[in-house]
C-alpha positions as CSV (number, residue, x, y, z in Angstrom):
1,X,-4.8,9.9,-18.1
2,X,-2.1,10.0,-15.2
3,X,0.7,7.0,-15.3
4,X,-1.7,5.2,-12.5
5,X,-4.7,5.6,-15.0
6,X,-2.8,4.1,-17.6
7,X,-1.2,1.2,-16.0
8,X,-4.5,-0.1,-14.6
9,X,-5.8,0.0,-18.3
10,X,-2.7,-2.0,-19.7
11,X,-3.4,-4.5,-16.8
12,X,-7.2,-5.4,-17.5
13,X,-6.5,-5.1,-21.0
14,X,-3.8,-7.5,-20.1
15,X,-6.1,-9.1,-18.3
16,X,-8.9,-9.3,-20.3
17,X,-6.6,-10.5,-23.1
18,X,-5.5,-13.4,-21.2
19,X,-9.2,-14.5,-21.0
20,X,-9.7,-14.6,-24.4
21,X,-6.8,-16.7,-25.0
22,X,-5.6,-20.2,-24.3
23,X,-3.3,-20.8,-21.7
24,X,-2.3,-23.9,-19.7
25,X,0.7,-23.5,-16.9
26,X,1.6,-26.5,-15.4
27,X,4.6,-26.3,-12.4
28,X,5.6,-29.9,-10.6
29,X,8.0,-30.1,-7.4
30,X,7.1,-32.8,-5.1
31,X,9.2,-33.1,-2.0
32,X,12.5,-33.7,-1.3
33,X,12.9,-33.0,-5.5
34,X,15.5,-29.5,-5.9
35,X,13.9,-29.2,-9.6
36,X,10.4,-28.7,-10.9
37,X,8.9,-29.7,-14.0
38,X,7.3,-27.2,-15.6
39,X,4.8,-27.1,-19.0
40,X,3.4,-24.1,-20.8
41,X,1.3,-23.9,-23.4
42,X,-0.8,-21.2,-25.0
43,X,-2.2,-20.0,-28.3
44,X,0.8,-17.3,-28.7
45,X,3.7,-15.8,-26.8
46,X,1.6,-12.8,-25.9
47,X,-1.1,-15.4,-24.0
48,X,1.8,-17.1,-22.3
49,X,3.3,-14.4,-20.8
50,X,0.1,-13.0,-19.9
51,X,-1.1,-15.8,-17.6
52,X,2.4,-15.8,-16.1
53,X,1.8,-12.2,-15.2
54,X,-1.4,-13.2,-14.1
55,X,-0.2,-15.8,-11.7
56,X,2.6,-12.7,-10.3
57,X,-0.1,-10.3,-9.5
58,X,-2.3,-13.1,-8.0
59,X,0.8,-14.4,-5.6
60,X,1.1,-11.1,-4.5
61,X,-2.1,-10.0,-3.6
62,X,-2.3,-13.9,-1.9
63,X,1.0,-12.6,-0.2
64,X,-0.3,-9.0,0.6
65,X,2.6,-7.3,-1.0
66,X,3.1,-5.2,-4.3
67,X,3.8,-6.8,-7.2
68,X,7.2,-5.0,-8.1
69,X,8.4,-6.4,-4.5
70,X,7.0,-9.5,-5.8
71,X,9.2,-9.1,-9.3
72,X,12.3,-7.8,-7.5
73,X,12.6,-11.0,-5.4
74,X,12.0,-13.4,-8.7
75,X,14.7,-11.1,-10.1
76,X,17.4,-12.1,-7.5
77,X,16.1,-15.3,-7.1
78,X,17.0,-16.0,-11.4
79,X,20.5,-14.5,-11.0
80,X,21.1,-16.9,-8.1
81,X,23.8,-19.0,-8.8
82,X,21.8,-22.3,-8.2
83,X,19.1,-21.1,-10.5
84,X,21.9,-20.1,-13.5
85,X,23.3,-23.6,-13.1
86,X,20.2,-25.6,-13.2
87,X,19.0,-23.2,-16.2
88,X,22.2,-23.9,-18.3
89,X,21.7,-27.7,-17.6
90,X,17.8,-27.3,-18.4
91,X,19.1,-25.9,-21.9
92,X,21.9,-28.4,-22.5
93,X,18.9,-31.0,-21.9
94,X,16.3,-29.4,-24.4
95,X,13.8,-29.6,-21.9
């Protein structure tokens, strides 16, 4: 099996984890707000991060682009300077 073969198995296995799990992803921002509120739960970490990747590839077939476009933006955008602030004060807060 070539490197495409594979990673197309890992994704609907992915995939077809995430179906047999329970996830619940819940992301707030109404307007004019700079923060969202944001609630995740699932039956494990595995299931979690799952439906997260689910909701990448999703965006980016919504957005007609590939997903590692997709994931390098959300890469910059978490090392932006706004982001790293709001995180640290997100942790302070135990939110």
């Amino acid at each position: 099996m070539d490197n495409n073969g594979a990673d197309q198995a890992a994704r609907e296995a992915a995939i077809q984890e995430a179906t047999q799990a329970e996830v619940r992803i819940m992301l707030e921002k109404k307007a004019g707000e700079t923060t969202f509120r944001r609630h995740i739960e699932a039956s494990d970490a595995r299931a979690a991060l799952n439906g997260i990747a689910i909701l990448i590839v999703e965006y980016a077939r919504l957005m007609r682009m590939e997903v590692s476009k997709v994931l390098s933006v959300l890469a910059v955008s978490l090392l932006a300077p706004a982001l790293r602030e709001e995180n640290a004060e997100h942790e302070k807060s135990g939110e």
